[in-house]
C-alpha positions as CSV (number, residue, x, y, z in Angstrom):
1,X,-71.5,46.0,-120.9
2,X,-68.4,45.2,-122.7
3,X,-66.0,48.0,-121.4
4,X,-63.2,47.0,-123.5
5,X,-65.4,48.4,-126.5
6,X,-64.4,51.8,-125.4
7,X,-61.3,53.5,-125.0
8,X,-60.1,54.8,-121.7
9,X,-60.1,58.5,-120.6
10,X,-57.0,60.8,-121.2
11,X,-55.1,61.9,-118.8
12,X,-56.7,64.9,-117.6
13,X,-54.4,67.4,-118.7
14,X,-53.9,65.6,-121.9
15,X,-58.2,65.5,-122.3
16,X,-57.8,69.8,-122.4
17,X,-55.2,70.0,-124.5
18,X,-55.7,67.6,-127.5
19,X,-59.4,70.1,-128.8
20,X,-56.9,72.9,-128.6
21,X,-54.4,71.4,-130.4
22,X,-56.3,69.8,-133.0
23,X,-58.0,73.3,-133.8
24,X,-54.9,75.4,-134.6
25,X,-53.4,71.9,-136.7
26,X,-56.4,72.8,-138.4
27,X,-55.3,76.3,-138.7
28,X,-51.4,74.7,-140.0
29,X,-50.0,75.8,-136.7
30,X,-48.7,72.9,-135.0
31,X,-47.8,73.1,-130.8
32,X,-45.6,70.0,-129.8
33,X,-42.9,69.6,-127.2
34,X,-38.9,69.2,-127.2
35,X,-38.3,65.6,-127.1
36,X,-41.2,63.0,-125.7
37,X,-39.6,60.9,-123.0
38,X,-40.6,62.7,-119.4
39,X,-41.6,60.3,-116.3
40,X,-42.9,63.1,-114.8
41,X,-45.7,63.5,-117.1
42,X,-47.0,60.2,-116.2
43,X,-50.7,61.0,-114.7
44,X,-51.1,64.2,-117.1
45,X,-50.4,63.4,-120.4
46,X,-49.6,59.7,-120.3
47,X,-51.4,57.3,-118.6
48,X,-49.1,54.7,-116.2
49,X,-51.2,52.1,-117.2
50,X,-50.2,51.3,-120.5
51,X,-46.8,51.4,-119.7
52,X,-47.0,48.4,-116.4
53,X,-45.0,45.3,-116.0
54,X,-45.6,43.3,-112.9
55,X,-47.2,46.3,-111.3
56,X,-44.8,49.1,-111.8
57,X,-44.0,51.3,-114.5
58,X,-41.2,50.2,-116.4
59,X,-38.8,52.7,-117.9
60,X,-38.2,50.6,-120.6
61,X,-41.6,49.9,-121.8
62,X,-42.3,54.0,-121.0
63,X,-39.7,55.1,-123.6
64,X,-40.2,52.3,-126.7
65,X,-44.0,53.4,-126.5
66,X,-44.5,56.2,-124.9
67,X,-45.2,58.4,-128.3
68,X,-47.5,57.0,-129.9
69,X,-49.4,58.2,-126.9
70,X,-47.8,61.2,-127.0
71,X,-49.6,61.2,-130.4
72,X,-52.8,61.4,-129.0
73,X,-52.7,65.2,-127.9
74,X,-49.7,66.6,-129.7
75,X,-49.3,67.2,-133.7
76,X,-45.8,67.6,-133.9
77,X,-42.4,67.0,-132.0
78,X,-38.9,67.9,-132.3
79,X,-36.3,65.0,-131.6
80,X,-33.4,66.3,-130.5
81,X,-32.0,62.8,-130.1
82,X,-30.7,63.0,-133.7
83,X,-28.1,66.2,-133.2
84,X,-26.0,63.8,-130.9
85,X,-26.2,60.5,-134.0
86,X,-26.6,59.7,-137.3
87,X,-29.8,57.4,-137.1
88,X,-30.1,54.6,-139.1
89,X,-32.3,53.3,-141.5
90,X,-33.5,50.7,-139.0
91,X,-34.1,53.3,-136.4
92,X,-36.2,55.6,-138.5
93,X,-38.0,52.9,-140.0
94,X,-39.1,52.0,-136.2
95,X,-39.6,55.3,-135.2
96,X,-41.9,56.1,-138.1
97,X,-43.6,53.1,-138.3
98,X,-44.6,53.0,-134.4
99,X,-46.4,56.3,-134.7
100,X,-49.4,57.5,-136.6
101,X,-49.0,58.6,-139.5
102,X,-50.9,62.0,-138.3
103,X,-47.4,63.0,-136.1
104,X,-45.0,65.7,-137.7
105,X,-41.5,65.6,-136.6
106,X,-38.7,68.6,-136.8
107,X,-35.3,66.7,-136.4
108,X,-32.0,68.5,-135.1
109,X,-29.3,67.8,-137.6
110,X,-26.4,66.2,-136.0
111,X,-23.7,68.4,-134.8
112,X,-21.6,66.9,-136.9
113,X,-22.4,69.7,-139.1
114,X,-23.0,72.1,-137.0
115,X,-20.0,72.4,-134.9
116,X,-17.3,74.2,-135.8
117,X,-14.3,73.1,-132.9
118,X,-15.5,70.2,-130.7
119,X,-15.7,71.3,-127.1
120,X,-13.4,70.1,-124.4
121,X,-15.4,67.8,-122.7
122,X,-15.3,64.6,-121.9
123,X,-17.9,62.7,-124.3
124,X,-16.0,64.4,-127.3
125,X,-12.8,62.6,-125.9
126,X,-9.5,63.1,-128.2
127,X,-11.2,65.4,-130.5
128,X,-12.3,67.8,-128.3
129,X,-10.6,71.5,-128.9
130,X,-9.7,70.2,-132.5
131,X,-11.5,71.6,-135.6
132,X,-14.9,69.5,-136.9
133,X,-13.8,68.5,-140.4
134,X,-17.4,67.9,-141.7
135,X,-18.9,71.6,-140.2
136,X,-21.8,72.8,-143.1
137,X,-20.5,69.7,-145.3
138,X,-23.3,69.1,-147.4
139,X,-22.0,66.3,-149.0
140,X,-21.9,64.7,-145.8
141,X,-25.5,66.0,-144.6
142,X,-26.8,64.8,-147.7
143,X,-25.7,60.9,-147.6
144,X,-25.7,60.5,-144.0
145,X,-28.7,62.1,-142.9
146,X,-31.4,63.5,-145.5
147,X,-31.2,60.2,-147.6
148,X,-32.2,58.3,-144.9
149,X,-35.1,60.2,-144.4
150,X,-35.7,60.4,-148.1
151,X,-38.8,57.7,-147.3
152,X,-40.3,59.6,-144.8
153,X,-40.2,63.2,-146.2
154,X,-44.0,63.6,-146.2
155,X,-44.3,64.0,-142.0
156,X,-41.2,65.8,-141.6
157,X,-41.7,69.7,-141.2
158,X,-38.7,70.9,-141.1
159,X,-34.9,70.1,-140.3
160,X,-33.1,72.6,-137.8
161,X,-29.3,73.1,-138.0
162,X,-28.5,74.6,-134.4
163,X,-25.7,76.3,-133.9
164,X,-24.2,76.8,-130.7
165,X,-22.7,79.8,-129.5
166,X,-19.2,81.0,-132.0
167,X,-16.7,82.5,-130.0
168,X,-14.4,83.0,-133.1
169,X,-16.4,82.4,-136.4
170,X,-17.6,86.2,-137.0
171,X,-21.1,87.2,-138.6
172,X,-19.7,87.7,-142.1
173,X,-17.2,84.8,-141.8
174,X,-20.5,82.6,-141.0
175,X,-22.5,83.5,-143.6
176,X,-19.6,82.9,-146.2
177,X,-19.8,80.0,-144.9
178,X,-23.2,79.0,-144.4
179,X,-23.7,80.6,-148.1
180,X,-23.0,77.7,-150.0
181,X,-24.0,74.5,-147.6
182,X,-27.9,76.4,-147.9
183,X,-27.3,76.3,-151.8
184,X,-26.2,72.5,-151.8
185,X,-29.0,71.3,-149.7
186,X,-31.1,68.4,-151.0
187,X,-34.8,70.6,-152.0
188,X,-36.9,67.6,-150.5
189,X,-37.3,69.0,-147.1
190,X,-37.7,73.0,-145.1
191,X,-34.5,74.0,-143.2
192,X,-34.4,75.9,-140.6
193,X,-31.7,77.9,-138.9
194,X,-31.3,78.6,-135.4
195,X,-28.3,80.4,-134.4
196,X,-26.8,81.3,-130.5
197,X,-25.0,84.8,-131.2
198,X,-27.1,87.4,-131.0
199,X,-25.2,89.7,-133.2
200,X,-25.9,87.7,-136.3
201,X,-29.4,88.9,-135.9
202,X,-29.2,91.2,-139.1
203,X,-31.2,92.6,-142.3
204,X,-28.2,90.3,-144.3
205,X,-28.3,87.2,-142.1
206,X,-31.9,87.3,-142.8
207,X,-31.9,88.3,-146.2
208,X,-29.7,85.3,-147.0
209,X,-32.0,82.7,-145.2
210,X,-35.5,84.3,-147.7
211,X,-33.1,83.7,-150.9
212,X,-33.2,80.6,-150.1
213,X,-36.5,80.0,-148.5
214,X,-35.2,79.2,-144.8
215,X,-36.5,79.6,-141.5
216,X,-34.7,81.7,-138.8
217,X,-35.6,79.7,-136.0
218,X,-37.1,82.2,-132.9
219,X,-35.6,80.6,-129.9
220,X,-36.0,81.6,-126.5
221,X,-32.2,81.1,-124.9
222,X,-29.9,82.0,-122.4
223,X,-27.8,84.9,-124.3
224,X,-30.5,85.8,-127.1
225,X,-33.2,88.4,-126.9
226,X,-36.5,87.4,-125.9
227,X,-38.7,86.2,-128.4
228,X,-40.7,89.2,-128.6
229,X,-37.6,91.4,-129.7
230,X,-36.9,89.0,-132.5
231,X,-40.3,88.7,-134.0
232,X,-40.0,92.1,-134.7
233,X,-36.4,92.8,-136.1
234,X,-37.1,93.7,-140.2
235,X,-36.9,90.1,-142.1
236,X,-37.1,87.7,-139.2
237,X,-39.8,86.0,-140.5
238,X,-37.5,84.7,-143.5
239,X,-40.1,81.7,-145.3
240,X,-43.2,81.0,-146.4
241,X,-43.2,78.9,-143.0
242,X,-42.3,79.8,-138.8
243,X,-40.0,77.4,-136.4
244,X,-39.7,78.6,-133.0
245,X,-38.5,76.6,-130.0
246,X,-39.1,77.9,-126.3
247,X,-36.5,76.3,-124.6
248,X,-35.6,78.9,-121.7
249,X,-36.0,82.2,-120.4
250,X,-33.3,84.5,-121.7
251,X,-30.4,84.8,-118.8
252,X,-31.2,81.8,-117.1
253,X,-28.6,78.7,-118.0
254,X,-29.4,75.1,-118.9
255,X,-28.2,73.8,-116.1
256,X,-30.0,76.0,-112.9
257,X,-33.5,74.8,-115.4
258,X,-32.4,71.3,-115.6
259,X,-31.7,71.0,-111.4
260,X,-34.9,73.6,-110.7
261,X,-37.4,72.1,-112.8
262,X,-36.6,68.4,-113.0
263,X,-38.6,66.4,-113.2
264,X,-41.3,68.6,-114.7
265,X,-44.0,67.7,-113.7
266,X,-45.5,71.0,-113.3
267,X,-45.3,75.0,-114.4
268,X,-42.9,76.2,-111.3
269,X,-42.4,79.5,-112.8
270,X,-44.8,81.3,-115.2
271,X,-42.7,83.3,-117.8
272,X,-45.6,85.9,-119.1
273,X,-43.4,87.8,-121.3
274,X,-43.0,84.8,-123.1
275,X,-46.3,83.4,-123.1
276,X,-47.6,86.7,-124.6
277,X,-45.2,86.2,-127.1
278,X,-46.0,82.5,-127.9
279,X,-49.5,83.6,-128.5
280,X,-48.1,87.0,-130.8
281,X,-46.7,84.1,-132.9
282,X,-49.6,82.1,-133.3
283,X,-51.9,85.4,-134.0
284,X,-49.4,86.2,-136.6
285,X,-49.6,82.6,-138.9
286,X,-53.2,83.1,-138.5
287,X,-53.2,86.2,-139.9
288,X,-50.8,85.3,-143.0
289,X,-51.7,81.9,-143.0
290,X,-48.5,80.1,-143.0
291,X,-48.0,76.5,-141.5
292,X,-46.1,76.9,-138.1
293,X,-44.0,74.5,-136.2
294,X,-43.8,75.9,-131.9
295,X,-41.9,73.9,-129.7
296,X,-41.9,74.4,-125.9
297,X,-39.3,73.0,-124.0
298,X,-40.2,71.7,-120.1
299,X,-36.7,74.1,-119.3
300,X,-39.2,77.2,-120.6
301,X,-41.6,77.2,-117.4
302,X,-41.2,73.7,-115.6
303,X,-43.2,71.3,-117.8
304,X,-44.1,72.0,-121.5
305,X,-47.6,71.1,-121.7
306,X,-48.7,72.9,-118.8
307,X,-46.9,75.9,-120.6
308,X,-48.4,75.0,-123.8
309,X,-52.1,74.7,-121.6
310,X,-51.5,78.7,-120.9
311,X,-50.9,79.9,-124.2
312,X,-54.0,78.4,-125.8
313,X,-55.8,80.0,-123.3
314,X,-58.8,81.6,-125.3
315,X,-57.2,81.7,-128.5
């Protein structure tokens, strides 16, 4: 018997969750993770063998191949790489080509048009504490970022423009100016929206994303309401389509996740209120039958799939 013929077994956790997967992509709603590149999946959802040179896993190897496996289980994936970088053409041709054409990505827009006054930190250098020249420049979204992707606008579900936390752009002052930059937008691809301040969570913030046919982005964070409160504030769901992105539990920050649950290689702390809402989400698309795009984040629980695993429990 010629073993090669056949292809190995999935990672266990990785063999439950692809059926499930597959059957609500069937549905349009498509469960994927916040970025792809987690050693501490290796054994669950990728398998360490593909990924060996001289014996050991090498990193390198792990992170130039590691999604088209990733592919294998998963529908979808958001790349946050890209808010930190305007890729180039070169990159996205390799990163498109070197997955199946079945993957979806959601892509964060660069901050470069999403950030108002760079912070003082270090990586921004001399800039940081200055005002960002380019914030909600179309122009500059438009040539630098959704031209590039122009080619590969068929497996792209939707681009997210996060916004960070304003601590002097008010809610009117931002929609003035987020007015316009939604109005200048190439129509190729679905935006999406995901603001930090909770009091921009309004019956006009919302009103101004369904003119326009944009997604308020549900998004589990530090200083928003739970997802559950948000699903159910009048005109939340703003499109014909839902983005949500688990990324933590409300009140926890970024940092105690990143040093508690590092490196995620299991759920450490089950966040029901959240799961429960997860699965509200998904009962909701099925009832109005509107492609959605959920993204857990291994900062949510501890690791994403395991998360993921739990929602899709009897559904």
């Amino acid at each position: 018997m010629n073993l090669s013929l056949f292809a190995p077994e999935p990672p266990p956790l990785a063999a439950q969750l692809q059926p499930r997967l597959a059957e609500l992509a069937r549905q349009q709603i498509y469960l994927g993770t916040s970025s792809w590149k987690y050693e501490g999946w290796l054994g669950s959802i990728y398998s360490p063998d593909r990924y060996l040179t001289r014996g050991k896993v090498s990193k390198k190897k792990f992170d130039d191949e590691c999604l088209a496996e990733y592919a294998e289980t998963f529908p979808v994936v958001c790349g946050d790489f890209s808010f930190y970088q305007f890729p180039s053409q070169a990159y996205w041709q390799r990163l498109f080509t070197s997955t199946p054409p079945s993957l979806r990505f959601a892509f964060k827009v660069p901050e470069e048009i999403t950030v108002e006054t760079w912070p003082k930190h270090e990586r921004y250098g001399a800039r940081g504490g200055s005002a960002n020249e380019t914030f909600l420049n179309a122009h500059v979204f438009t040539q630098l970022f959704a031209h590039a992707l122009q080619p590969y606008r068929g497996r792209v579900a939707t681009l997210i423009f996060e916004f960070g936390a304003f601590a002097k752009l008010g809610r009117e002052q931002f929609q003035e100016r987020l007015r316009p930059f939604l109005d200048a937008l190439p129509p190729d691809f679905r935006y999406a929206v995901e603001v930090r301040n909770p009091e921009f969570l309004g019956s006009d913030y919302f009103g101004l994303l369904a003119e326009r046919q944009v997604a308020h982005v549900f998004n589990s964070w530090t200083r928003m309401p739970d997802l559950s409160t948000q699903i159910r504030l009048p005109g939340a769901y703003s499109a014909d389509f839902t983005v949500v992105r688990a990324l933590l539990k409300p009140g926890r920050p970024y940092e105690q996740a990143v040093e508690r649950f590092s490196p995620y290689e299991r759920v450490q702390e089950p966040y029901p209120e959240g799961r429960t809402a997860l699965r509200e989400i998904i009962q909701h698309s099925r009832r109005e039958q509107r492609p959605s795009y959920i993204f857990v984040n291994n900062r949510f629980e501890g690791n994403a799939p395991g998360t993921m695993l739990a929602v899709t429990e009897g559904l």
